[in-house]
C-alpha positions in Angstrom: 98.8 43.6 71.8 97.7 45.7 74.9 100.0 48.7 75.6 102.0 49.0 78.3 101.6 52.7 80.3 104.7 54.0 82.4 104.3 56.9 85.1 105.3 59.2 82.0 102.9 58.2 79.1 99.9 57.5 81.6 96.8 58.3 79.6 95.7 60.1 83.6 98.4 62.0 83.8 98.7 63.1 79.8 95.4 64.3 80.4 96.0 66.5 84.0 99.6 67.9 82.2 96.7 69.3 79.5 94.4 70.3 81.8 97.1 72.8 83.8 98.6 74.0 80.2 95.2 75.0 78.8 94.4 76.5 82.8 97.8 78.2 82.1 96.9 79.7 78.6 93.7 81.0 79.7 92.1 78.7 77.5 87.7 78.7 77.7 84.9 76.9 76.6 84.4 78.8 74.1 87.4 77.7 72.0 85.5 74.1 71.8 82.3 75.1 70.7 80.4 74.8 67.8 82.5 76.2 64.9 79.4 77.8 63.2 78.4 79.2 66.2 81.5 80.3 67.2 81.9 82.5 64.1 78.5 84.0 64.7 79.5 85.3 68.0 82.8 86.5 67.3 81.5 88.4 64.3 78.8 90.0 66.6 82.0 90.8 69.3 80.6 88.8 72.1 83.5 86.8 72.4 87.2 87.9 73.2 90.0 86.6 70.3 91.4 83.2 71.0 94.3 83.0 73.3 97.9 82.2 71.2 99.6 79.1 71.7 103.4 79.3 70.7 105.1 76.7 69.3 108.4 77.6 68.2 107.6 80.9 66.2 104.2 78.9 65.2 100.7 79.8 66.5 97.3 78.1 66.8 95.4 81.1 66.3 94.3 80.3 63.2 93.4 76.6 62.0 93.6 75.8 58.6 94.1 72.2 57.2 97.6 71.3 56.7 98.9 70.2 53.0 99.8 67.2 52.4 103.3 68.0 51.0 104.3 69.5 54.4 106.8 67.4 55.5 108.6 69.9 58.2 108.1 68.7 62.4 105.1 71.3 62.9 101.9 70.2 64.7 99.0 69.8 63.1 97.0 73.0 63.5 99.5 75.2 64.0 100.0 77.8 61.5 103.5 80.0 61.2 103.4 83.7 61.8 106.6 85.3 61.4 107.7 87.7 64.0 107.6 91.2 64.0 110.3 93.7 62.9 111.9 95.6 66.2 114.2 97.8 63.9 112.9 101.0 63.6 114.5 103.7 61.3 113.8 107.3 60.1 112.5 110.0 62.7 111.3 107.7 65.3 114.8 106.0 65.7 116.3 109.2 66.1 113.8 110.7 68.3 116.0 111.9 71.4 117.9 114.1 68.9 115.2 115.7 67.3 112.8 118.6 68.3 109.4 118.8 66.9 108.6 122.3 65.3 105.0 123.8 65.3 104.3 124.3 61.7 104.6 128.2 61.6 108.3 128.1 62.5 108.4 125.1 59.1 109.9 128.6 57.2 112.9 129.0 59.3 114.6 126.2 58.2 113.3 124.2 54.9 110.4 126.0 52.1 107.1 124.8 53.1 106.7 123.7 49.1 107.9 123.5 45.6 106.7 123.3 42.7 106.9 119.1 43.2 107.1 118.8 46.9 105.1 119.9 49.9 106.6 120.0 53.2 104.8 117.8 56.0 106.7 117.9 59.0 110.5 119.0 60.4 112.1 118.8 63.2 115.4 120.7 64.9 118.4 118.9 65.1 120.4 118.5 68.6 124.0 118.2 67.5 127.5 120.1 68.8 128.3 123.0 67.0 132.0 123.7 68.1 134.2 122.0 65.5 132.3 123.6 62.6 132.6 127.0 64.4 136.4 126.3 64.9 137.0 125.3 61.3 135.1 128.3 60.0 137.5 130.5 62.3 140.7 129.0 60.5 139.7 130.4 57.3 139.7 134.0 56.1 136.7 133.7 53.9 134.9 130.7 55.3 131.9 131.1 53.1 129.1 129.5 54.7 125.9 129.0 53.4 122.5 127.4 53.9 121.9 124.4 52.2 120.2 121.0 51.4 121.6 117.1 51.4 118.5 114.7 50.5 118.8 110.7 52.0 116.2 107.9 53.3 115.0 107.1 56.7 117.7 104.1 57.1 120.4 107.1 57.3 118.7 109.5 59.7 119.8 108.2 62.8 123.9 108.3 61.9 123.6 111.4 60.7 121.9 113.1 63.6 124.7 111.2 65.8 128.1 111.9 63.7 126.8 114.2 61.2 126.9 114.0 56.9 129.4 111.1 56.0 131.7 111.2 53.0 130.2 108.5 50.4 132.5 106.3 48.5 131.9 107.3 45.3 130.4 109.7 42.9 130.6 112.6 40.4 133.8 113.9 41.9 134.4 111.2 43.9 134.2 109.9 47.5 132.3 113.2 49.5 129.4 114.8 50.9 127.3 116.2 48.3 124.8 119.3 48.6 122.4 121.2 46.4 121.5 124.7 47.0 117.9 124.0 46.4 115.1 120.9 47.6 114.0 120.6 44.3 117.8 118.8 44.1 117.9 117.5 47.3 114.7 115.6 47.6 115.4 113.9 44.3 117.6 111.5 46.0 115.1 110.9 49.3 112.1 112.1 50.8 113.8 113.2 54.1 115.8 116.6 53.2 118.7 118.0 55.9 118.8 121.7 56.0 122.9 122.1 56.5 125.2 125.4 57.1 128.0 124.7 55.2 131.2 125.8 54.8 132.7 126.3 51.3 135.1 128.5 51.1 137.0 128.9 48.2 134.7 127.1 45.7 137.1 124.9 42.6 134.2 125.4 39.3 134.4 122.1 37.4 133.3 121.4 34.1 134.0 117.8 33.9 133.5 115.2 36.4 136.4 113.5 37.8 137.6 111.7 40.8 138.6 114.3 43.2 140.5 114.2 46.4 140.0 116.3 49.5 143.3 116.5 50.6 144.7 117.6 47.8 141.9 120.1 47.4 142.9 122.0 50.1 146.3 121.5 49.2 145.3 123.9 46.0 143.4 126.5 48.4 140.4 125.2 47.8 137.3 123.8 50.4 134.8 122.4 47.6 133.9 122.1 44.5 131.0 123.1 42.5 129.5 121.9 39.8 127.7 124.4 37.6 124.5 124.5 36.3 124.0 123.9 32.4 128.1 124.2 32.1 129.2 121.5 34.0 129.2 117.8 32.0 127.0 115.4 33.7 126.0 111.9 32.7 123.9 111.9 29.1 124.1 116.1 29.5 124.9 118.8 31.6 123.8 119.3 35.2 120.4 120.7 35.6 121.5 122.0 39.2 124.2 123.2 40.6 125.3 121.0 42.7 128.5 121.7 46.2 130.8 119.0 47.3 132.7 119.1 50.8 135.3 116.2 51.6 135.0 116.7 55.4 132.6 116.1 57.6 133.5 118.8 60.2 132.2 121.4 57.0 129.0 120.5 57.5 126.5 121.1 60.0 122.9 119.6 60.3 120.4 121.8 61.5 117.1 120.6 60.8 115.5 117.6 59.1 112.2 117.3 56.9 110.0 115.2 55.8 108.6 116.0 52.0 105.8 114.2 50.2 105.7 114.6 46.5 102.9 116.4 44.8 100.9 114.4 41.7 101.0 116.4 38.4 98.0 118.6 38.3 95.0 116.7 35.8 94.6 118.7 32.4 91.0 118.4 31.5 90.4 119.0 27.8 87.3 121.3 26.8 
């Protein structure tokens, strides 16, 4: 039976609609030549990479035989290569609100090491100052101190755009929690905030509990703290004391870091 050609399926024109796509692609000779050969050249550099040919999120950069299972409309060939991630998270998200320190002014804000962490770099934090100052005004004695709120690189950019959130749960409930020390902190991330806080009139707890912020200041208190070695934790008692503020306007961020931990020290027996 001899096949009948249209103006659309013309074998001429098939092959001149390939000619301008490969001219189009920047396709060479090169991609047609000897396979062994072609290896030996592209391991010695003297050819450039093969151009990419999409095909809906599929590319014929690299050529490997199909299986036989595949039953999915791909062209032979073509092999899928997912695309690449465009979120970006941690410091380089929040870039335009951060300002790189030189690593002698490290001190001023965070320690440069524990005895399980080492600082590796830390940045100031751009963020409005005026509510905390104006909340700290209200209060006779508003107790401010410096201190430390760990958390991962997913959370960075929020917080150095609205500041510490309250969480939704916890020891003593729903609200920003803060350690005193990185040791603390940096258990819970590897990025540690160096916060003024205010705490006022500090509630000492010994048991945890559900606690409200509202009607902690309703009492005359700002936050609570739970106590080191005294204050019941889960399977013990903490082994840090540990500050909790219920509003965000108590805490201010004023620089972030970046902490790597340091590997137990090898014991080498004599």
């Amino acid at each position: 039976m001899r096949t009948k050609f249209g103006r659309h399926n013309h074998p001429a024109k098939l092959k001149r609609e390939a000619l301008k796509r490969a001219t189009e692609q920047k396709k060479t000779i090169d991609e047609y030549m000897d396979p062994v050969e072609k290896f030996v050249k592209q391991a010695a550099g003297l050819l450039d990479p093969p151009p990419t040919v999409s095909y809906h999120g599929w590319s014929r950069r690299q050529k490997l035989p199909e299986p036989a299972f595949r039953r999915d409309p791909v062209p032979r060939g073509y092999v899928y290569s997912p695309p690449k991630p465009t979120h970006v998270e941690g410091i380089e998200a929040a870039a335009d609100k951060l300002i790189p320190l030189d690593k002698s002014e490290f001190g001023r804000y965070l320690p440069l090491a524990t005895l399980s962490y080492r600082l590796v770099e830390c940045y100031k934090i751009k963020r409005d100052s005026t509510k905390f100052h104006q909340l700290a005004a209200r209060l006779a004695e508003p107790n401010i101190r410096l201190v430390y709120h760990g958390t991962r690189g997913g959370s960075i950019v929020g917080i150095t755009n609205m500041g510490l959130c309250q969480g939704r749960h916890g020891m003593f409930g729903g609200g920003i929690y803060l350690a005193p020390n990185i040791e603390k902190a940096a258990a819970f991330g590897r990025y540690v905030i160096a916060c003024r806080a205010i705490l006022g009139n500090q509630k000492e707890v010994e048991t945890s509990g559900n606690v409200n912020g509202d009607q902690l200041w309703a009492e005359g208190y700002q936050s609570v703290w739970g106590m080191r070695a005294k204050t019941a934790s889960w399977g013990g008692k903490l082994t840090w004391d540990e500050y909790v503020v219920y509003f965000r306007d108590q805490v201010l961020p004023i620089a972030i870091g970046r902490y790597e931990f340091l590997p137990a020290p090898k014991v080498v027996a004599k």
